[in-house]
N, C-alpha and C positions, 0 to 999 in steps of 0.2 A: 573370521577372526573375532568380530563382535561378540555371537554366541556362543564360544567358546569361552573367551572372557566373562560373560556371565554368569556361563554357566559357572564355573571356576571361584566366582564369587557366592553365587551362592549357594555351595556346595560348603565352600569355607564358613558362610554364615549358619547352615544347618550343622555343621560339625561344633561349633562355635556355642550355638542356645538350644543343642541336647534335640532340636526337629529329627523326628525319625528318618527323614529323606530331604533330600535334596528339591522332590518336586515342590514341598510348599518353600522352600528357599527362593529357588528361581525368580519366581512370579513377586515375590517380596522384595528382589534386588532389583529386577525390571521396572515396577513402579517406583520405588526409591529415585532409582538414578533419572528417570523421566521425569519425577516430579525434583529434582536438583538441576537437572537441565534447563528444568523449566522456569525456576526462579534466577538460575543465572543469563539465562537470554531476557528475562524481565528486566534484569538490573543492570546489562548490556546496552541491549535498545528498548527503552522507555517510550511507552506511546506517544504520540503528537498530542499536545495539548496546545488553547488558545487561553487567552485569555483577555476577554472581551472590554474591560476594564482599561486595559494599559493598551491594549491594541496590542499585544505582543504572540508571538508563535515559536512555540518551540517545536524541535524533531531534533529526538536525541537529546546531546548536551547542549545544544547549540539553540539559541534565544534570539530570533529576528522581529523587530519592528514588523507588521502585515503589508506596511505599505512599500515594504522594501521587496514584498513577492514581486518578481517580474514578469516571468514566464512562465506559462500553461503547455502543457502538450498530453494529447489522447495516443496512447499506444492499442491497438487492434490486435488481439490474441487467436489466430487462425484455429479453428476448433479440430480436432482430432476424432474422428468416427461419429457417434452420434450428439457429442454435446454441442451447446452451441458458445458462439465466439465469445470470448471474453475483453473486456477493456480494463484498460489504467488509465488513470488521472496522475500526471505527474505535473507536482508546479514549484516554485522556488525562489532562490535568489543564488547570487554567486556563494553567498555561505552556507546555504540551507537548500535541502531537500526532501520532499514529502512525496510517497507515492502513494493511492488510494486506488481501491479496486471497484469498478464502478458494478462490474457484472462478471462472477467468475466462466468458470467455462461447465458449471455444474448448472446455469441460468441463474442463482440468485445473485438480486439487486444491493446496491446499497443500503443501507438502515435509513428509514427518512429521518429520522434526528441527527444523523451524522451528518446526513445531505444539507440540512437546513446548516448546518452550523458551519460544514464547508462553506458552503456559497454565502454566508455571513463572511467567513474570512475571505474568501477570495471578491468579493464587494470593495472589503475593505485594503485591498491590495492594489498595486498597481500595475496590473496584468496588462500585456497587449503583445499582439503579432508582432513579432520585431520585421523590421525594415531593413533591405540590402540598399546600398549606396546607388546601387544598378536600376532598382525598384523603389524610388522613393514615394511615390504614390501607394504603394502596396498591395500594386493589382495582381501581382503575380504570386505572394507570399504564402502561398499553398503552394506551390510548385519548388521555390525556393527555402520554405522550410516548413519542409512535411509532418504532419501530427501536432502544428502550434495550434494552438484557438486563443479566443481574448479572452474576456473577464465575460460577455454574456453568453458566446458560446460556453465556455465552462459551468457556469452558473444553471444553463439550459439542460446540460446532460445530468449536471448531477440532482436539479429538483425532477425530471422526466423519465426516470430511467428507465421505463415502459417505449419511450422512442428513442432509444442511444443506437440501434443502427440505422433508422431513418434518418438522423442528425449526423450519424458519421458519412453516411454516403451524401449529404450535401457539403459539409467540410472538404468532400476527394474533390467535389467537382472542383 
């Protein structure tokens, strides 16, 4: 349906500014509408910014204090043929949500200036394991909630990303 739709558009555009065919239309509506696509998911969801001054964190519309992040948690991306596994860094608060890709499943790592400026905000957060009533010690909270880590676990994977599955596989134990 899509390429038919294009095409359709830019058929009407080569009829439209006198283009002898359609083929150089197409490719002109293709980029158009990609690069309109492209500034309306910009202005949809707007990158996570910090700002290190107020101690504030935005994602999206939405503007939380750092020290209001609570929770960390590493999702494991099971690799498909020959890439290798991918991770997420998700961390938050009850009104905010950020996810970050520590390592896709193509092997590259995070940008170390992002790294560093993560693990600036999440320093400056109040990150930890949550605790079950059952586990108030917290010796079991790998088991009872899988994929959390704390503020130096988090901190660890994203300055390292050279050891993010030697660091995951001590998190499982």
């Amino acid at each position: 349906m899509l390429p038919y739709v294009i095409f359709q558009l830019g058929s009407a555009v080569a009829r439209a500014s006198g283009f002898p065919s359609g083929l150089i239309a197409v490719p002109l509506v293709v980029v158009v509408l990609a690069a309109l696509a492209t500034v309306i998911l910009k202005w949809l969801v707007p990158q996570p910014w910090a700002n290190f001054d107020t101690s504030e964190f935005r994602t999206g519309r939405r503007v939380v204090p750092m020290s209001e992040l609570d929770w960390a948690k590493v999702e494991y991306l099971p690799a498909r043929s020959n890439r290798t596994n991918g991770m997420l860094l998700r961390f938050g608060s009850p009104r905010l949500r950020a996810v970050f890709s520590l390592r896709s499943a193509r092997g590259q790592t995070i940008d170390e200036d992002l790294a560093r400026h993560l693990a600036e905000v999440i320093e400056r957060s109040s990150i930890e394991v949550p605790k079950s009533s059952y586990d108030p010690t917290g010796k079991f909270a790998r088991y009872n909630f899988p994929g959390s880590v704390g503020k130096a676990d988090a901190i660890t994977l994203l300055l390292n990303p050279e050891e993010i599955d030697r660091m995951f596989l001590v998190l499982l134990r």
